[in-house]
N, C-alpha and C positions, 0 to 999 in steps of 0.2 A: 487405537488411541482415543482416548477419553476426549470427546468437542463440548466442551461448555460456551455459556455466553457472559458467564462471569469472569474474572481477575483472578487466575490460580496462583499459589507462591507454596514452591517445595522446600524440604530441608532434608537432607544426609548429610551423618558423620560417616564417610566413606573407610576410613580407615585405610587410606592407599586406592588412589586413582588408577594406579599400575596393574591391578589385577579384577578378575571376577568381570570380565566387560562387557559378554553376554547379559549377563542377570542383570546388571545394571543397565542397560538399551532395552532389554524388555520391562522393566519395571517404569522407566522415563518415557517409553512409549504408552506404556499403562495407564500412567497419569493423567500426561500432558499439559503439567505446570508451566505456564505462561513464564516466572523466573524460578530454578531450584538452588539454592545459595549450599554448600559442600564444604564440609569441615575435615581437617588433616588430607587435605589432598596428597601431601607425602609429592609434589612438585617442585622443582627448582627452576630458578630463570632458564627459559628456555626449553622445558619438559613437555609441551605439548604434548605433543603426542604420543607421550605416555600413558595419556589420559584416551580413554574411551570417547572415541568421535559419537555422538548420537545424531540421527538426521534432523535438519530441520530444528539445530541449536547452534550458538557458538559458545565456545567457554573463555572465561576471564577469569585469570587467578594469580593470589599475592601470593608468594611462595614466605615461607619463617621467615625473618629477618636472623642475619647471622649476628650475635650477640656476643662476644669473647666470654667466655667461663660460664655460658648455657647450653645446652641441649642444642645441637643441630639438625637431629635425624628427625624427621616429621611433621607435622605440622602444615602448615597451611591453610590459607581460604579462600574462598571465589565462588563463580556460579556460573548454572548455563542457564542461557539464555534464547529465547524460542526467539526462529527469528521472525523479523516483523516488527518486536518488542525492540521500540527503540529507546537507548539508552545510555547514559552517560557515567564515568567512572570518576568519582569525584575525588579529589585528594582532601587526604583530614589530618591534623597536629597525628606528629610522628610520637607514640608514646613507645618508651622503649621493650621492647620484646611482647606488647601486645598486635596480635592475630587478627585483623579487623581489614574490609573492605564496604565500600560502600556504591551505592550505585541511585541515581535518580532519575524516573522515567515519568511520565502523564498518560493518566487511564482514564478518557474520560471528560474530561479539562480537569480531574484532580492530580494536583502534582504527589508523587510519592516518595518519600525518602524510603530506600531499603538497605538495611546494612545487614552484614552477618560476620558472626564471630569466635572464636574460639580460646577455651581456657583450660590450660594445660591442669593436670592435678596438683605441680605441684607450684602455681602462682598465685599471689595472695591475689585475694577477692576482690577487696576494695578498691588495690591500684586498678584491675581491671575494669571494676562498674567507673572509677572515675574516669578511668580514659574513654569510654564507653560514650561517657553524661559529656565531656569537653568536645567531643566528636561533633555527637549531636545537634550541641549546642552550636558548635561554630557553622553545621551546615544551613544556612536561614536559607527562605523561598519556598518552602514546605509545604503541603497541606496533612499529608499524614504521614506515619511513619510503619514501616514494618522491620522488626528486628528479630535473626534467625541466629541460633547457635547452639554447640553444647559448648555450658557455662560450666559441666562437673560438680553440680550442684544438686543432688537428690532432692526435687519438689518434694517429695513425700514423705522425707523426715521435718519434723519441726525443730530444728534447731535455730545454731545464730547464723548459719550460711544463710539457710534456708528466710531467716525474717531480713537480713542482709540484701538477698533478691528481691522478696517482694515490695522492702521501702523503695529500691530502685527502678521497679516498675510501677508503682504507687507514683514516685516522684516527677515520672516523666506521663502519668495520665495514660498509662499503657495497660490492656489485659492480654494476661499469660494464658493460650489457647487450649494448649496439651495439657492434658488430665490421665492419659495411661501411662504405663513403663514405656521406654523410648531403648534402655539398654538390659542384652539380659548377656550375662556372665556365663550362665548356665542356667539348668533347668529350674533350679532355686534360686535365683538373686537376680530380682528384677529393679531396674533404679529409672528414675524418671530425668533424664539430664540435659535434654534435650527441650528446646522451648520457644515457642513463637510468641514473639510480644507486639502487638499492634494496638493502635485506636481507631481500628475498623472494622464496622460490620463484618460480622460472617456468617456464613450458611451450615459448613461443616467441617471439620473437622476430621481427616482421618489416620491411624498411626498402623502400618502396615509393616509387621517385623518379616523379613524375610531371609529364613538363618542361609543362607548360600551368599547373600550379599554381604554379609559378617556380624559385630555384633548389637547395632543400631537398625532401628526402625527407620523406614523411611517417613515421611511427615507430608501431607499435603493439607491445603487449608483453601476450600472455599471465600472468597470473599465476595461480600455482595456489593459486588462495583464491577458494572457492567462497560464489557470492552467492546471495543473498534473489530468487525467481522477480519479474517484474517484474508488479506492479500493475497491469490492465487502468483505465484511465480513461472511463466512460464520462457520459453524461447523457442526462439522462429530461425528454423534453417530447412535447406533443398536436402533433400531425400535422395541426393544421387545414384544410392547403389540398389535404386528401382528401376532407375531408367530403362526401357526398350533399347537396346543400344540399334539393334539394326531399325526401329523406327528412328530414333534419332540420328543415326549415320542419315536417311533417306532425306530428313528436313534439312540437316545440315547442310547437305551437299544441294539443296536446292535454292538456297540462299545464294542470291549473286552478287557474290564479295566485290566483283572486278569492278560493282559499279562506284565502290567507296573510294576508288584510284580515278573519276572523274570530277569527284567533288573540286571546287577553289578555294578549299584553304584546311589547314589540319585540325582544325576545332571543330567543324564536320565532321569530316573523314572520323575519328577518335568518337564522336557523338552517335554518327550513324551506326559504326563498329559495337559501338557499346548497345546501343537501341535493338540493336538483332541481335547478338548472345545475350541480353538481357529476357529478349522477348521468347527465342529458343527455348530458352531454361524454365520459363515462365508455363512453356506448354507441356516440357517432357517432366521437368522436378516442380512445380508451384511452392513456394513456401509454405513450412507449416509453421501452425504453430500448437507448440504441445508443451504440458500443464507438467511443471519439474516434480518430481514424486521423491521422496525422500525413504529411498530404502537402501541405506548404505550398508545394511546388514541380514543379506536375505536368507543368509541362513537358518533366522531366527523364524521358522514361517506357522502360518495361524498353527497348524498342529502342535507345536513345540509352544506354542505361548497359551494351548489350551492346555498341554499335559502342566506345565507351570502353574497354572492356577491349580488344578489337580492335586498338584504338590502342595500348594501355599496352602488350602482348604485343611489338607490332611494335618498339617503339622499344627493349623489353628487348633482342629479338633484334639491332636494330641495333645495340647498343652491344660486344653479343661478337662479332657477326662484322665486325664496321666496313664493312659491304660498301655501295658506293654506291646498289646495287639494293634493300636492304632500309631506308634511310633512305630514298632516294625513295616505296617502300611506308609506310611510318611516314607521311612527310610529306601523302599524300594521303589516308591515314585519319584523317589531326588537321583539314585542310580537309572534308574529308568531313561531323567530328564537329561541328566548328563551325557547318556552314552547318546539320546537323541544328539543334540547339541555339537556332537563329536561327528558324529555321522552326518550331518546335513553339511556340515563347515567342510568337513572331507570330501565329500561330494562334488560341492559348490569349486572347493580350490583345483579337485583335479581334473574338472571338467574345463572350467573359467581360466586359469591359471596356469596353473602348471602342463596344460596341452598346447598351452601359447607359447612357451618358451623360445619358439622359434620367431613368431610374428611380435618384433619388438613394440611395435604399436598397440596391439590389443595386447597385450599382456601389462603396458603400462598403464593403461586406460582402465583395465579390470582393477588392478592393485591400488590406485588412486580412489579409483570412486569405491572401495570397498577396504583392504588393509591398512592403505597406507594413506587413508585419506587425514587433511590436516583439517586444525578447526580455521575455516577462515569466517572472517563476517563476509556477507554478502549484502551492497548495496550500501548506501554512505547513509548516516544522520540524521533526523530529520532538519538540523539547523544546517545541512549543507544540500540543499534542492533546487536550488538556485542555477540553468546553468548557466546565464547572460552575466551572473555576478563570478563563475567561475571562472568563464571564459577572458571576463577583463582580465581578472585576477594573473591569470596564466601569461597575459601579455602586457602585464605592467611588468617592465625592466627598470632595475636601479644603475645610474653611472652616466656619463656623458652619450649622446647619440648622434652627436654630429663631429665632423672629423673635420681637419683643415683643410681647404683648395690647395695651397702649397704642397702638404704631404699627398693627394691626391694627383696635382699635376706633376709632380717628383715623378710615381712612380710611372704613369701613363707615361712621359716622354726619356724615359733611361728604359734599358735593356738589362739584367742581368746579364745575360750570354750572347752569345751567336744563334742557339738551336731554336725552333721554330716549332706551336704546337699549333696543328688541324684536326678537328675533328674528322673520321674519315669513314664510308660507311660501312655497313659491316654485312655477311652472308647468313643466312637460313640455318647454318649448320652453328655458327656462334649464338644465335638465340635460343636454339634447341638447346643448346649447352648452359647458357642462361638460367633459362626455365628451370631443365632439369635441377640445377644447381642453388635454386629459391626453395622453402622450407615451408613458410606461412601460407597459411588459408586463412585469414583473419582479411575481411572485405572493408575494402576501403569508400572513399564518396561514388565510386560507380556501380557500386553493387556485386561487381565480380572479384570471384577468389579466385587462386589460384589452381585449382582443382577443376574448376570448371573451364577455366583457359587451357590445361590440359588435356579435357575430351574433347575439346576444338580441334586440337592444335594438327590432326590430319590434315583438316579444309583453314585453317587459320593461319598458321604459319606463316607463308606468302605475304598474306593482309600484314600480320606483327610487324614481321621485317620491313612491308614496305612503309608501315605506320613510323618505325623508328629512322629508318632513311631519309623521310620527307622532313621529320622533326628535326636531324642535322644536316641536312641541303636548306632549309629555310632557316634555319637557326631558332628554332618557334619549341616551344616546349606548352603542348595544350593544356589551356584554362583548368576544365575537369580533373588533369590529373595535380593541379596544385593547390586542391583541397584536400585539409588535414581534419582527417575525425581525432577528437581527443578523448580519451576514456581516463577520467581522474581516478587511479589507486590510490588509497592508503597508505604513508610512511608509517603509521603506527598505528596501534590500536586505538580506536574512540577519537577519529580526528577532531581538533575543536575549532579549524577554522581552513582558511582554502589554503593557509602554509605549510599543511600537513599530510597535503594532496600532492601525487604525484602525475602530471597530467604525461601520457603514454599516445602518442600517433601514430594512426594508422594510415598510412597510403594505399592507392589504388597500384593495384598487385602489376598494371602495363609499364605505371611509371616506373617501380621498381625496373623492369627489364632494361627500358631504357638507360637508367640511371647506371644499371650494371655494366651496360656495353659501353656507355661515355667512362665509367670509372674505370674501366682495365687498359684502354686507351690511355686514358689519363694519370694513372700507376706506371704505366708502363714509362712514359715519357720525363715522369718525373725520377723515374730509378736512373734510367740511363743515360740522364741529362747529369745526377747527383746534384738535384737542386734543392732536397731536402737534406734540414743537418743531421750528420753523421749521426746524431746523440738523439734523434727522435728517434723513438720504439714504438708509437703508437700506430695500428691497423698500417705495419708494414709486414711484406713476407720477410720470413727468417727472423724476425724480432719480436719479442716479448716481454710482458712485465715480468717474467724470468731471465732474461738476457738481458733487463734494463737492472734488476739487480745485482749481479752479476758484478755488472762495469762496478758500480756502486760500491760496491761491498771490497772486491777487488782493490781499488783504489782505497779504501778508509783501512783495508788493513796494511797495505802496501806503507802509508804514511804511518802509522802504527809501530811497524817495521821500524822504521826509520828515527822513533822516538817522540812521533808526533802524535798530538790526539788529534780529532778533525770536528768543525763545528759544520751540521746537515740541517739546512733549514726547508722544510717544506710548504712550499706556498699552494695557497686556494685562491683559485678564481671563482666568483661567483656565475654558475651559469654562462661558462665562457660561452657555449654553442649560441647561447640565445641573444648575444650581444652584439655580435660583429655586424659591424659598419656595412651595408652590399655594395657602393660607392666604392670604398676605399679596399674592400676585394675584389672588386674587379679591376679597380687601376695594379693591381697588385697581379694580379693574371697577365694583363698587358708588361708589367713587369718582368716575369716570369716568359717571356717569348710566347704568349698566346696571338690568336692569328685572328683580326678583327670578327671574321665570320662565329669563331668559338666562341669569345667573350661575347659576341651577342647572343648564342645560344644562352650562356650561363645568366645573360642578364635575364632572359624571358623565363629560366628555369627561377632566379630568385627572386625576383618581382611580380607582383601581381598574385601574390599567394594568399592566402585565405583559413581560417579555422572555425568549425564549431567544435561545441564540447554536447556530447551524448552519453546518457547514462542510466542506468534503469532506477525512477524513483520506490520511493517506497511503499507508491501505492500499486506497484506492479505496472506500471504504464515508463515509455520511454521518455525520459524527457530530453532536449533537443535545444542549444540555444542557439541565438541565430551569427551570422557567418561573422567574422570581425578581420578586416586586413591584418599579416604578420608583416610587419617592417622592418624585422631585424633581423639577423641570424641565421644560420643555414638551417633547413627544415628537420625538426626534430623526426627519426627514426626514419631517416634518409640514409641512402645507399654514400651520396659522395659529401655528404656532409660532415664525417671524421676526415676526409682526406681535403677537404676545403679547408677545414679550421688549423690542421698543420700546415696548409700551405700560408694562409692567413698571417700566422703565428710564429712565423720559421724567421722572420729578421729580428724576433726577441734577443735572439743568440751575441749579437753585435751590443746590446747591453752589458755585457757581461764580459768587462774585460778582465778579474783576477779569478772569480772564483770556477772551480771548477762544476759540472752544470750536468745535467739528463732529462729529458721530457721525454713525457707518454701521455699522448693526445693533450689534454690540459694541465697534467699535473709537472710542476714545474719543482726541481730538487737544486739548491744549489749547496757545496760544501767546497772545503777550504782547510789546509790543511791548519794546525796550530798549537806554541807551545806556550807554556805561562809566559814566556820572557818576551816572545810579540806577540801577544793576545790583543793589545791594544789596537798593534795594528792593522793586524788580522781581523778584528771587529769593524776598524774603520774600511777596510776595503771590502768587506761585506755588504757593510751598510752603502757605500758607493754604489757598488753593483745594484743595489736592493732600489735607490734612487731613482735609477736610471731604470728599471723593471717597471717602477712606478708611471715615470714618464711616461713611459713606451704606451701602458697599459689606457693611460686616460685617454692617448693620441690614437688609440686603436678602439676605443670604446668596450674596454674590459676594465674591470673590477677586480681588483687583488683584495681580500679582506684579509685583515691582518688579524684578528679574533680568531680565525679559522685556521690561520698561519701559523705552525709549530718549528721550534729548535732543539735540536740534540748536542752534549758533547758525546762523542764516541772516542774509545781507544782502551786502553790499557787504566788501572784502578788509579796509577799514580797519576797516571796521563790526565784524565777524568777533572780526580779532587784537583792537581794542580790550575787546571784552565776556570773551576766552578770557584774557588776563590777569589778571585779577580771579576765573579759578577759579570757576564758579556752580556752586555746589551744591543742584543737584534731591534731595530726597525723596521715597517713597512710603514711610508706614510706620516711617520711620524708617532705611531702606535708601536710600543714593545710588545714584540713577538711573544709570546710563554714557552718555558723550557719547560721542556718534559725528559723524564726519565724513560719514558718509550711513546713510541707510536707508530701506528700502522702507514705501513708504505706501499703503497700497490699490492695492497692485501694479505702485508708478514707484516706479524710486528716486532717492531726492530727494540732489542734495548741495546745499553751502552757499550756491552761487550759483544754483540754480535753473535750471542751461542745458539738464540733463537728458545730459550730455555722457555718462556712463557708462552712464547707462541705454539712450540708443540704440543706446552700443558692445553691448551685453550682447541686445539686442534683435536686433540685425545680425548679430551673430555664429551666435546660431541660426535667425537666416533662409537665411546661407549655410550653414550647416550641413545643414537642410531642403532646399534645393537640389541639394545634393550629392547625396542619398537618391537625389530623385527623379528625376536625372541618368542612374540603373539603368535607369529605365524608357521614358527617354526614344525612345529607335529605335521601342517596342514601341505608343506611344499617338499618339492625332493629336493636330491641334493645338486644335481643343477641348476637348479635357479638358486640355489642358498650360496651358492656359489657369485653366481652373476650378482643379487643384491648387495651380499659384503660388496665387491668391489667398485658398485654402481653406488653405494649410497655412505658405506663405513670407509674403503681403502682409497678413497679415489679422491678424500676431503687429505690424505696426507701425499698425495701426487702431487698438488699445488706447489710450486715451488721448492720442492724437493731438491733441486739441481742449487738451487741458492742457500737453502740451512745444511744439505746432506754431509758439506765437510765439516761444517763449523759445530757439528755435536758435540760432547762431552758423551765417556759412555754409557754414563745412567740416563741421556737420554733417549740416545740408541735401545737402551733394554725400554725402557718405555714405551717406544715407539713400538716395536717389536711385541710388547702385550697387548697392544690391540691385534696383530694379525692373528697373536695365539689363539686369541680369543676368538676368532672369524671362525677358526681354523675348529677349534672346539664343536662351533655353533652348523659350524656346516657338515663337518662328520662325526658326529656324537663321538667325539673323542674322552675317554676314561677320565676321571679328573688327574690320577696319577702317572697316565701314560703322555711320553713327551708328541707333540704335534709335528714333528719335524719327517717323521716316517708317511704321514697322510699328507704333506706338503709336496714331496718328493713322487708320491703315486701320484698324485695331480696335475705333476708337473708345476707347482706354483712357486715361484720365486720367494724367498725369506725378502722381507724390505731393506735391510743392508743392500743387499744384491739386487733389487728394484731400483736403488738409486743410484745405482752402480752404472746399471742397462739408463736410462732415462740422462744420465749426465753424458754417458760415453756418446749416446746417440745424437744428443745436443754438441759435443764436440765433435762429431765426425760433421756432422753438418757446416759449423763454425771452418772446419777445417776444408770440407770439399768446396762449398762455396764463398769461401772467404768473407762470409757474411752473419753476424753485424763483424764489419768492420773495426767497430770497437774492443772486441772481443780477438778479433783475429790480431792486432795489430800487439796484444800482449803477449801471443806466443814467440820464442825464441827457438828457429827449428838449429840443429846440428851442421845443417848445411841449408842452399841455397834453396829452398822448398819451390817447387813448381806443383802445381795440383793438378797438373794434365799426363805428368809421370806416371805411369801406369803400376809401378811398385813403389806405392807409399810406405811400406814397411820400411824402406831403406832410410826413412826421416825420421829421428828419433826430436821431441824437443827437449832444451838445456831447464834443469832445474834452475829458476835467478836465487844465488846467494842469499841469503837472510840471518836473522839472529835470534828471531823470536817463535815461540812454537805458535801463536797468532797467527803469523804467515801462509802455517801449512791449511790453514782453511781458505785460502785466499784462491781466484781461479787460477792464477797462474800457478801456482805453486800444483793444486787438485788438476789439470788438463796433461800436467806431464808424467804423475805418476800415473794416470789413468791413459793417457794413450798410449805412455812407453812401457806399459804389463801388459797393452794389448796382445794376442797372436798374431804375426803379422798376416798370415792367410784374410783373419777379417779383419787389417788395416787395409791390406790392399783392396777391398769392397770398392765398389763405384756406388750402387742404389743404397740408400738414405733407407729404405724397407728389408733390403735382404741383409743389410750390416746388424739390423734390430734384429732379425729375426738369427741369423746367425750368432750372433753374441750372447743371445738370451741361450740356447739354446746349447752352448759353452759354457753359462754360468748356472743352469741347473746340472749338468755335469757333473762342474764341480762340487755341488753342494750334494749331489748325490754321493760324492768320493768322501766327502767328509766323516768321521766317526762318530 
């Protein structure tokens, strides 16, 4: 890669980001343009990675604007961007169907405008230079400006295009840099259309045609404006799989644990603990640190980017002396280059790759940092460096944060129940189980991962367990582990302030353990007390935002049925986790039959807690702010922090005396059945209910925002227009709620009719999109992993909720659904284009998606049915006779279709649970295991699709 110490800025008209993505990574390594601005990227929202990942860039790009009665196919603009080069995307006057993005960075202490653009052949000039000039013009704070595009304007004829551009570059005090052909047609018709306009200095200039990249030159352009040396990026982690193990078993075991069981008190004990597997590790792994190297693409190696220039020489040479001998040389060093190209990528995948297929970890890791890598930025802003102003940021909470003594001594001196909860301690064999059952290795405020408590865990174990025991025989939960690292992501691209950040905690990997053995204690007590409501689905077993839709959907056709439409209003809490009162949750535990010893455990876990924010700036160095107390809310990226906030949250329910209701974790649904004739009053008892939600939410120190808060009518078309007549007006707060014609609900989105129509479009669309990606790598993998990726990255995006849309199809949407697996199916076994996929299906044994959702609902009902769990769910079957589930011939129970009127109905669960359990065979009704009922069913329904014609 080309190192300068000046300000490089590239241009290509790509002609389709989608293909050619070798030659394009070798040419952008060649350069090493600081920005390369990219015309017709051929991208749509959401195309990334369609587009060639290059190392050590991110890309940003406008995809066409869709315009009714214009061109849709093409088009596009954006750029990449080295990183380091920090920058910002600025918004400019929306002119209609002009191609323009723009970006402003400082090189220097000069500020730079950079835009680039593009202009189709067939839009007039002038609108475009003028939206061009109104751009410009509105973006003030400038110092220079640089502007990249093809305009389709041949420099080299003089006509009135041509004096058309140059008044326009004249007018803005801009010189036009490019002086060679920029596009060649063919060997005869060379056109210059491509063109860099700046008011800065420059060194040189160069226009590099290279015909395999298609049919535009590429452009790079010296400027003499000298940059900021570039930031090495590196990271520091233990080298574990160096270690000596038998020299590290010998230090291990010479450590005298026993002595940390003498210490007076667990903030010790946990400190000393930490100070010796700190210091162990310190002697067998030392941290390194090492310098990130950007080769996402090694198959391109010096040899292959020496025969490329090899090539690029020869075809120079051909094009001046037109000789047929030196294009025939040309032509056999671009075959040459290619079949290298072919062969090194072959190599590289079936050494790397495809010998993985077994080792699910390194074959991910391989295909991430190399195929399937995405464009991400790396590292925040330089307006966002700050981390003492992030860190506030993070824990400034909007809404009340004080609660009443009334409502606090309320619930500390009443009992819900009789039953009683204690913490209790727990044995060597449940933290082994623990452990094994934790995931992350991301290191929290004590340094240790999870990995490394692992190669302990011969000589540690003992210590763990007794480390957890002392912490609930004293009720003390240690200091150390109630600091929280915070690592701010990005909600979007080019955050422009800390609202746009999403800050992520890490904990120390022991607390974690702990935390797990007080939660399954504390699950445990709360199931079998049923002291959470029925209608909560959130991080409970056997419930899911598929069985919370379900109920949902169930009920609004059920009412449907019956002539009614139903109004579904869904409420937002703002940052419910970050709000809760620790006061009024722990009188609330006391409530709840907790046993004074417990609740003080919990107060010591929620109080006295602590966060910084850590992030790598963008001069390569970590920056670190310093600690600031969290006074509110259960600790974010805590183990029992979802099951606090339900517990928290579970007397909302008592609010809510008409409408019918479903929560998941914080998301709160409430709906009501309703016809035009009492809409009035139907709105009015909505709104009651929605009052008293309010109430509830101020006296608990939650925030309902009503902006964020959305309403449906659902039902039938007449159903629908009649109720949207009549104008309903939702409330929260006193704020009307907005009706929408759909909205996403625990991640389906719902419209009116419930067919799920947009949602599978929207679902399929980035299944084919996914497709497309992996389409790259197709030549390079066999066909077992072609296999595993469909299903890991394209089929497994339409498994989501499958059990909740699967009845409600229409069957054009069924065949649609159905054309992404053809297509899986095509991609994985080079299927003919004319030959049907259902024969390579059936050797594979792979299920058609009809029959996917078939297995996946059946099995969600066998479940629903063996454990009578959710509840909600179970309570809407109707068996034939007196159902017991401990009858060892469940085939003998057939359930009763409920009556109806409407074909609506038959999408509904109750109506879907009875045709689907009672076409069961009873052999696999009678199942016991939840695993061999899958496995046996699936295995009946390839079968049958084998039996099919």
């Amino acid at each position: 890669m080309v190192k300068t110490k000046t300000f490089t800025i590239g241009h290509f008209n790509a002609g389709s980001l989608g293909t050619g993505h070798d030659e394009f990574i070798a040419v952008m390594e060649r350069y090493g343009a600081d920005i390369v601005s990219i015309n017709e990227t051929w991208l749509s929202v959401g195309e990334d990675q369609r587009a060639p990942v290059v190392s050590g860039y991110r890309l940003r790009h406008a995809p066409r604007l869709r315009v009714p009665g214009q061109r849709q196919r093409g088009g596009g603009v954006g750029f990449y961007i080295r990183d380091g080069v920090n920058v910002r995307v600025r918004s400019h006057p929306v002119a209609a169907n002009i191609e323009q993005m723009w970006l402003t960075c400082t090189v220097n202490s000069v500020k730079l405008l950079v835009g680039t653009a593009y202009r189709p052949p067939w839009q007039n000039l002038n609108s475009f230079l003028d939206a061009i000039t109104d751009t410009i013009t509105s973006l003030a704070g400038y110092d220079k400006i640089i502007l990249l595009g093809d305009f389709n304007v041949d420099i080299q004829n003089h006509d009135s295009y041509t004096q058309t551009f140059n008044e326009f570059v004249s007018s803005l005090s801009l010189n036009q840099l490019v002086t060679e052909p920029t596009h060649f047609a063919n060997d005869d018709s060379e056109t210059l259309i491509d063109v860099v306009c700046t008011d800065i200095e420059t060194r040189r200039t160069t226009v590099d045609y290279i015909p395999p990249l298609g049919r535009h030159a590429f452009i790079c352009v010296e400027l003499n404006l000298k940059k900021a040396k570039p930031k090495p990026r590196w990271i520091v982690y233990r080298p574990l799989q160096d270690i000596d193990i038998t020299q590290f078993g010998s230090d291990l075991n010479s450590i005298n644990w026993e002595d940390i069981k003498t210490l007076d008190n667990l903030n010790r004990m946990v400190d000393t603990f930490n100070d010796s597997v700190v210091r162990l590790f310190d002697l067998h792994a030392p941290e390194k640190r090492v310098l990130i190297k950007n080769n996402s693409h090694p198959w391109i190696t010096d040899t292959v980017k020496d025969m490329m220039e090899l090539r690029d020489a020869a075809h120079r040479k051909s094009r001046i002396t037109k000789s047929d001998t030196q294009k025939q040389s040309y032509l056999d060093l671009k075959r040459l280059v290619n079949c290298a190209i072919y062969n090194e990528k072959r190599a590289y995948f079936e050494h790397n790759i495809n010998k993985n297929i077994k080792n699910s970890a390194t074959l991910w890791k391989n295909l991430k940092n190399t195929a399937l890598r995405s464009h991400t930025e790396l590292g925040l802003p330089n307006h966002l460096q700050n981390p003492d102003k992030m860190n506030q940021h993070f824990l400034d909470l909007t809404g009340n944060s004080s609660v009443s003594e009334t409502d606090v001594n309320f619930y500390e001196s009443h009992k819900l129940g009789t039953s009683h909860f204690n913490l209790l301690t727990i044995h060597e064999e449940a933290v082994t189980k623990i452990i094994n059952d934790l995931k992350s290795n991301a290191r929290g405020a004590d340094n240790i991962a999870l990995n490394m408590i692992v190669l302990t865990l011969p000589r540690t174990l003992e210590i763990i367990t007794f480390l957890i025991n002392v912490s609930i025989k004293t009720s003390t939960f240690p200091d150390l582990w109630k600091i929280g690292i915070v690592r701010p992501i990005p909600k979007k691209e080019n955050p422009a302030s800390e609202n746009e950040l999403r800050p992520i905690t890490l904990l120390t990997c022991l607390s974690k353990i702990l935390e797990k053995a007080v939660n399954n204690q504390l699950t445990q007590y709360l199931e079998i007390n049923k002291i959470l409501p029925m209608v909560q689905s959130g991080f409970r077993k056997g419930r899911s935002t598929a069985t919370a839709l379900l109920s949902v959907v169930d009920d609004i056709l059920a009412s449907q049925d019956k002539g009614m439409g139903t109004l579904l209003t869904l409420l937002d809490f703002s940052r419910a986790f970050d709000t809760i009162n620790v006061s009024l949750l722990l009188a609330k535990l006391s409530y709840y039959g907790f046993e004074v010893s417990t609740i003080n455990w919990f107060r010591s876990y929620l109080t006295n807690r602590s966060q910084k924010v850590v992030f790598t700036g963008t001069h390569g160095k970590t920056l670190s702010s310093s600690l600031l107390p969290v006074t509110r809310g259960v600790p974010q990226g805590s183990i029992l922090g979802p099951i606090l906030f339900i517990l928290y949250s579970s007397d909302i329910i008592k609010c809510i005396k008409y409408c019918k209701y479903h929560i998941y974790a914080d998301d709160l649904q409430l709906y009501l059945d309703c016809s035009p004739e009492d809409c009035v009053d139907t709105v009015n008892k909505i709104n009651e209910d929605l009052e008293r939600i309010v109430d509830w939410s101020n006296k608990n120190c939650l925030v309902l925002n009503p902006t964020k808060s959305k309403f449906m009518i659902l039902g039938s078309k007449n159903q629908i227009q009649g109720i949207k007549d009549l104008n309903p007006d939702i409330k929260v707060n006193g704020t009307s709620v907005e009706e929408v014609t759909e909205a996403r609900n625990l991640g389906v989105l719902f419209e009116r009719n419930l067919r799920f129509e947009k949602h599978i479009l929207n679902v399929v669309r980035s299944c084919f999109y996914k497709l497309k990606v992996l389409y790259k790598i197709r030549p390079y993998i066999n066909e077992e992993l072609r296999i595993q990726l469909c299903e890991a990255l394209v089929l497994s995006r339409l498994n989501y909720a499958d059990t909740v849309y699967g009845p409600c199809l229409y069957a054009k949407t069924q065949s649609l659904i159905q054309r992404v697996q053809n297509a899986c199916a095509r991609f994985c076994f080079n299927v003919p284009p004319r030959a049907h996929v259902t024969p390579f299906l059936n050797k594979s044994n792979l299920l058609k998606l009809s029959s996917r959702r078939k297995l996946h609902f059946a099995t969600l009902l066998f479940s629903v049915v063996r454990n009578e769990t959710p509840e909600y769910l179970f309570m809407k079957l109707t068996w034939s006779r007196q159902f017991n589930k401990h009858n060892t011939r469940a085939s003998s129970y057939l359930l009763i279709t409920p009556k109806h009127s409407t074909a609506a109905f038959r999408c509904s669960f109750r109506y879907a649970s009875c045709k689907c359990w009672n076409n069961l065979p009873p052999p696999i009704r009678d199942l016991k295991k939840a695993s061999t009922f899958k496995q046996r069913l699936k295995l009946h329904l390839i079968t049958l699709q084998k039996l099919q014609p």
